[in-house]
C-alpha positions in Angstrom: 46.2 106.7 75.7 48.3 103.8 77.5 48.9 104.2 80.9 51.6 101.8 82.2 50.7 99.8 85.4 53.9 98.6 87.2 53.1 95.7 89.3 54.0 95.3 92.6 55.9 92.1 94.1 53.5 90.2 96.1 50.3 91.9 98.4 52.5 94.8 99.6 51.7 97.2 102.1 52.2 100.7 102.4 50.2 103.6 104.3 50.2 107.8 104.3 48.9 109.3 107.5 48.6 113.5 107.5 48.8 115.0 110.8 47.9 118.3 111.6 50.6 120.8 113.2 49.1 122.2 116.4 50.7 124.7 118.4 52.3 123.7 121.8 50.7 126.4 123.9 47.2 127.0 121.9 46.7 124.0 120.6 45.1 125.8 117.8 46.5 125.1 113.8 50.1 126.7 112.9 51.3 126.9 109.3 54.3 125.3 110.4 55.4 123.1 107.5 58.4 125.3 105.7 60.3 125.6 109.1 59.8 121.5 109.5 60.9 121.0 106.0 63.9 122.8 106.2 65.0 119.6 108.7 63.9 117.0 106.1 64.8 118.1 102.9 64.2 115.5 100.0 62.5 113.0 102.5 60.3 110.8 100.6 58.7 109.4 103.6 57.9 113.0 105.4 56.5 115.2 102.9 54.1 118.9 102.9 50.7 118.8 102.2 48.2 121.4 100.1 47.7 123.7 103.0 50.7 124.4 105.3 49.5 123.1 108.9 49.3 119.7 107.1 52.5 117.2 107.7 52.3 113.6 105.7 54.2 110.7 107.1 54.5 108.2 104.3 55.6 104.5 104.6 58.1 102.4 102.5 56.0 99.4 100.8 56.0 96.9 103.2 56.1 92.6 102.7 53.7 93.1 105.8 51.8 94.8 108.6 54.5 93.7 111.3 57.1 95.9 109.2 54.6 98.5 108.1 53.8 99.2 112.5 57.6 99.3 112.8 58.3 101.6 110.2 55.6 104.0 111.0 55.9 104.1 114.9 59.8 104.6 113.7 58.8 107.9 111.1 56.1 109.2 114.0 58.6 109.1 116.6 61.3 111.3 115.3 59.1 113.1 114.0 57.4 114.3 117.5 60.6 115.7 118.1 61.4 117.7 115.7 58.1 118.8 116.1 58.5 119.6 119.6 61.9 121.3 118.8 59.9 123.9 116.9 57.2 124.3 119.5 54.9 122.0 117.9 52.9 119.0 118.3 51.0 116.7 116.1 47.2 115.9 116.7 45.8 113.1 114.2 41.9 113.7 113.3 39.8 114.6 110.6 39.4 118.1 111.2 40.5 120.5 114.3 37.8 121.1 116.6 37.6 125.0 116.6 39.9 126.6 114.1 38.7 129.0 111.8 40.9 130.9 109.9 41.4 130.1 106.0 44.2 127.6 105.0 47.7 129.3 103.6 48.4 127.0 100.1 52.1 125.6 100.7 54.1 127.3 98.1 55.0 124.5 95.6 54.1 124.6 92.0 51.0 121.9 91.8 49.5 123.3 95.2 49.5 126.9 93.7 48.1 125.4 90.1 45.5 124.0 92.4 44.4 127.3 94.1 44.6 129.1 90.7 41.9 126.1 89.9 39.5 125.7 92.8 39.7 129.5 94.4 38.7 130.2 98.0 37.3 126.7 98.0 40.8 125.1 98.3 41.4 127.7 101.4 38.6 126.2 102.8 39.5 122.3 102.6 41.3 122.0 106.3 40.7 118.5 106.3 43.2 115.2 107.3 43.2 111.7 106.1 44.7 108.3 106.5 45.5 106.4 103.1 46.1 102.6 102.8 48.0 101.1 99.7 48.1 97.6 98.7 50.3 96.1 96.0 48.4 95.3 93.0 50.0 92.8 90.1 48.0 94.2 87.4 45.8 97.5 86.8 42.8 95.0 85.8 43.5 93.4 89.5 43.2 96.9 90.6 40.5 97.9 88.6 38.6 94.9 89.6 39.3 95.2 93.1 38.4 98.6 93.3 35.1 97.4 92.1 34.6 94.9 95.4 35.7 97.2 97.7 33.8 100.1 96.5 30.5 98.8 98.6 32.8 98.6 102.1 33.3 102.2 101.6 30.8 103.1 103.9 31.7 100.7 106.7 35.5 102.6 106.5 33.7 106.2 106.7 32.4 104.4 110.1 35.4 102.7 111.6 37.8 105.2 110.9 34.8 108.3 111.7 37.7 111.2 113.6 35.7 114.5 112.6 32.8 115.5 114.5 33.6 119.1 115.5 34.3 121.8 112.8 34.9 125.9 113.2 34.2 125.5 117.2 30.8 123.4 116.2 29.4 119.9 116.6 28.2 119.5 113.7 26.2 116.5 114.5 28.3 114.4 112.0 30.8 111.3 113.3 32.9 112.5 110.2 32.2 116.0 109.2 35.2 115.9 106.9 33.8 114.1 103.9 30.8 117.4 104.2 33.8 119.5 103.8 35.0 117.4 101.2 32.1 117.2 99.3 32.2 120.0 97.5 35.7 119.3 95.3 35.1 118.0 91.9 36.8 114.4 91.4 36.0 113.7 95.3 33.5 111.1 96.2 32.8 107.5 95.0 34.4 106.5 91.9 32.2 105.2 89.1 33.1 101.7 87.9 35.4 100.4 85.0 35.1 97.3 82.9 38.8 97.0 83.1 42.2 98.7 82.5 41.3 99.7 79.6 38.3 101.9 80.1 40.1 103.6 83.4 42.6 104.5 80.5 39.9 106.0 78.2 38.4 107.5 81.1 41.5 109.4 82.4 42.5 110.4 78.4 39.3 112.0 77.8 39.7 113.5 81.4 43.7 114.8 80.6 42.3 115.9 77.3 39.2 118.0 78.5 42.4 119.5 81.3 39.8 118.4 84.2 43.0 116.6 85.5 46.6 116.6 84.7 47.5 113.7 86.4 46.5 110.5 89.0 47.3 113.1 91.5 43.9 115.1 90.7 41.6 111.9 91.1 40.6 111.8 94.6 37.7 109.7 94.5 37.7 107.4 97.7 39.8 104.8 96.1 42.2 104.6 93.4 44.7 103.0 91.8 47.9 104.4 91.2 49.6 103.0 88.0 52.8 104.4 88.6 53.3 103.2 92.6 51.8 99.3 91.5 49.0 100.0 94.0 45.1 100.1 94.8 45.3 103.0 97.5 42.0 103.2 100.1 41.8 107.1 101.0 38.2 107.1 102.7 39.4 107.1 106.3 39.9 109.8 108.8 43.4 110.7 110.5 43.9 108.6 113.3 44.8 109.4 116.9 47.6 106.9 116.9 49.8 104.9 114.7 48.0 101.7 116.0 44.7 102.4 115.2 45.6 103.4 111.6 47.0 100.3 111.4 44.2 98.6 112.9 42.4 100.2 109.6 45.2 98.7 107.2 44.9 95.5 108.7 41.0 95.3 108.0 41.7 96.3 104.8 43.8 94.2 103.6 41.9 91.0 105.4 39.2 92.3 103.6 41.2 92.5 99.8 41.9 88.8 100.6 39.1 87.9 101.5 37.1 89.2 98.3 40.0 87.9 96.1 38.8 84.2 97.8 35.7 85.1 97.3 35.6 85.0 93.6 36.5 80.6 93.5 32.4 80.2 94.1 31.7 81.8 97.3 30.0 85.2 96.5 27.4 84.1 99.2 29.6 84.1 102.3 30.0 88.2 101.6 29.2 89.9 104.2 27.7 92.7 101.7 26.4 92.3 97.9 26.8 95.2 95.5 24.7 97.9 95.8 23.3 100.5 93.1 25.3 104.1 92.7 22.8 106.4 94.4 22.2 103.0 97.4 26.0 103.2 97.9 26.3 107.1 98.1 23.5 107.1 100.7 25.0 105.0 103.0 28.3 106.9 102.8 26.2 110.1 103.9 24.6 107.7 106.3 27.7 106.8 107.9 29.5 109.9 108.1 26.5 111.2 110.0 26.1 108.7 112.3 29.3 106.6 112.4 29.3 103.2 113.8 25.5 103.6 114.9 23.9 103.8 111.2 21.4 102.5 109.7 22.6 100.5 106.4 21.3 100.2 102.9 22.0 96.3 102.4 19.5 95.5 99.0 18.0 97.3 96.5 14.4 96.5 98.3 15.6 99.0 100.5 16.1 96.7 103.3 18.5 98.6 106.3 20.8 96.8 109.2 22.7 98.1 111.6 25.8 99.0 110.1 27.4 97.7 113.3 26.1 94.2 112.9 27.7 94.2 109.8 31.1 95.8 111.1 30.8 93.1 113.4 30.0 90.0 110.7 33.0 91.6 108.5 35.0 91.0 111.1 34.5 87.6 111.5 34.5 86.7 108.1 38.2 88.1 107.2 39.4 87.3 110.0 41.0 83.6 108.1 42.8 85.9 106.1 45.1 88.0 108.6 48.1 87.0 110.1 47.3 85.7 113.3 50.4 86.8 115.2 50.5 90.2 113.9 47.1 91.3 112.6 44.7 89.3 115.2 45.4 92.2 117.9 44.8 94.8 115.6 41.2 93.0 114.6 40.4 92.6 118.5 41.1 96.2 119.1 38.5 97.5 116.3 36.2 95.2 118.2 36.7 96.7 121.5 36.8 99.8 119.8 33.3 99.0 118.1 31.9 98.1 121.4 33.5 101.1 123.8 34.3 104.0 122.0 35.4 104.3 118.2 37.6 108.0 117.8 34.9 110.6 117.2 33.0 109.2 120.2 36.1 109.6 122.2 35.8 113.4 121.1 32.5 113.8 122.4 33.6 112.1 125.8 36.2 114.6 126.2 34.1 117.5 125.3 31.1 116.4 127.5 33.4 115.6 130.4 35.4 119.3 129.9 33.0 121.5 128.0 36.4 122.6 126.4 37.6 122.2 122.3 41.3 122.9 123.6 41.2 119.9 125.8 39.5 117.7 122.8 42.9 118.6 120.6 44.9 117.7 124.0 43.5 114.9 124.1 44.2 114.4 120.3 47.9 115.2 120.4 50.6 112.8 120.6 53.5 112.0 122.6 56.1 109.5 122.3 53.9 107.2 125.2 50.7 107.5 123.2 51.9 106.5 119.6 50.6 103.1 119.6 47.8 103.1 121.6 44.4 105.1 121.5 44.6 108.6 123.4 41.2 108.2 125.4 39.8 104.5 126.3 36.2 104.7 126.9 
């Protein structure tokens, strides 16, 4: 089976950041996306999720990460209002802190084909992501790319770690969400692909066996997406803020470049080598247990680093292939960020200093003067 790739024009941008619909008073989950809806009907760039206290605000493709900040602090902004028209707010992580009820399926045709499919276990999937898209010329490029990037995984889980409490628990885990996660069937690390050519074999024999219907049901941790022209990154947590997802976009898509240079006789100045299937799964585990402060799987000796030396060294090295107006502040911030408190350690601050879950989604929610800029310095 052919699947069409349509290429994108030049190293677009794009990004999809779900937020979770708090209410105003409680601060606890409300199914509030039907009411929401009814105020943006046919909006391609704010769209329902699975579960109904889910909202997705999705960007245009974007010639950069100047217009791609604009665009989303633009979306986010309105939003928030309309939000708070309804007696709403929006709170970006990876889970809530300390609801517990089961999720209500929003009432669209796929979503209810899903539950029909997965049983309670969709119910149970209250879980919120941030999702980076680059443009892609051709679905080898994005096959191949896919493959590079596949061994960074890890160091994402770390960076973007926003999930630490769960059902009114700390679960001990920097990004509980991926445990939650876990458990779906086409989640996880995607295997690799010679080219375009076996992803299309592979996704045939899938469509044929009726394990998917469509691109849609693949939701490894990154994937192209033959229709859209795009290699999309969907390993990261939600964010607090508008800025720090983009922070995330602008890492990777120094990093794409970077790896893209790489390949003119320079595979030595990687700041990470491939790694074997079950070395590569570890160190995901590894990371979303202990975020920014793990210990890393860097050879097949078994020989471990810090994975925040190596967040550190990334850094550095794709730091050339940013623009420096725009993208240099975002690269400083995860540094700072690295050093003084990356999001889930910003949720433990909170809860140590008030011993209370409400206050952690408080601290959590935005508001028009918090958009761009992280909720809680440490």
């Amino acid at each position: 089976m052919s699947i069409a790739f349509h290429p994108s024009d030049g190293f677009t941008v794009g990004m999809e950041m779900e937020f979770q619909l708090v209410d105003k008073q409680t601060m606890d989950l409300v199914d509030g996306i039907l009411p929401l809806m009814e105020l943006y009907p046919g909006s391609v760039n704010i769209k329902p999720e699975m579960i109904q206290n889910t909202i997705e605000v999705a960007s245009r493709p974007c010639k950069d990460i100047a217009e791609l900040e604009h665009h989303m602090q633009s979306l986010v902004s309105e939003l928030l209002a309309r939000c708070d028209d309804l007696g709403m707010r929006l709170c970006g992580a990876g889970t809530h802190p300390f609801c517990k009820r089961l999720a209500a399926i929003t009432p669209r045709p796929r979503y209810q084909s899903m539950e029909r499919a997965s049983g309670l276990l969709i119910h149970n999937q209250i879980t919120f992501a941030t999702h980076v898209h680059m443009g892609m010329p051709s679905g080898d490029e994005a096959i191949r790319l896919m493959h590079e990037l596949k061994v960074y995984l890890p160091l994402l889980i770390a960076l973007s770690a926003n999930s630490p409490f769960w059902h009114g628990h700390d679960t001990g885990f920097a990004a509980y969400r991926h445990r939650i996660l876990a458990s779906s069937r086409n989640y996880d690390v995607p295997p690799d692909f010679a080219d375009w050519k076996a992803f299309e074999h592979f996704f045939s024999t899938m469509q044929h066996a009726r394990v998917i219907e469509g691109i849609n049901d693949i939701h490894w941790h990154i994937r192209p997406r033959p229709h859209l022209g795009t290699l999309e990154v969907r390993v990261m947590d939600a964010q607090p803020t508008v800025s720090e997802a983009i922070s995330l976009a602008v890492f990777i898509q120094g990093l794409a470049l970077f790896l893209r240079e790489a390949r003119n006789g320079h595979e030595g100045d990687k700041p990470l080598q491939p790694l074997s299937w079950w070395s590569l799964k570890d160190n995901c585990f590894i990371a979303s247990r202990f975020g920014i402060d793990a210990q890393f799987i860097v050879s097949e000796k078994g020989d471990i680093e810090p994975l925040r030396n190596i967040a550190l060294r990334t850094l550095e090295v794709i730091s050339p292939f940013t623009d420096s107006v725009t993208a240099q502040p975002h690269l400083e911030r995860l540094r700072k960020m690295i050093d003084n408190g990356l999001p889930y350690t910003r949720q433990h601050a909170v809860f140590h200093d008030t011993g209370s879950l409400e206050e952690v989604v408080h601290s959590l929610a935005l508001t028009q003067e918090t958009i761009t800029e992280p909720t809680r310095p440490c």
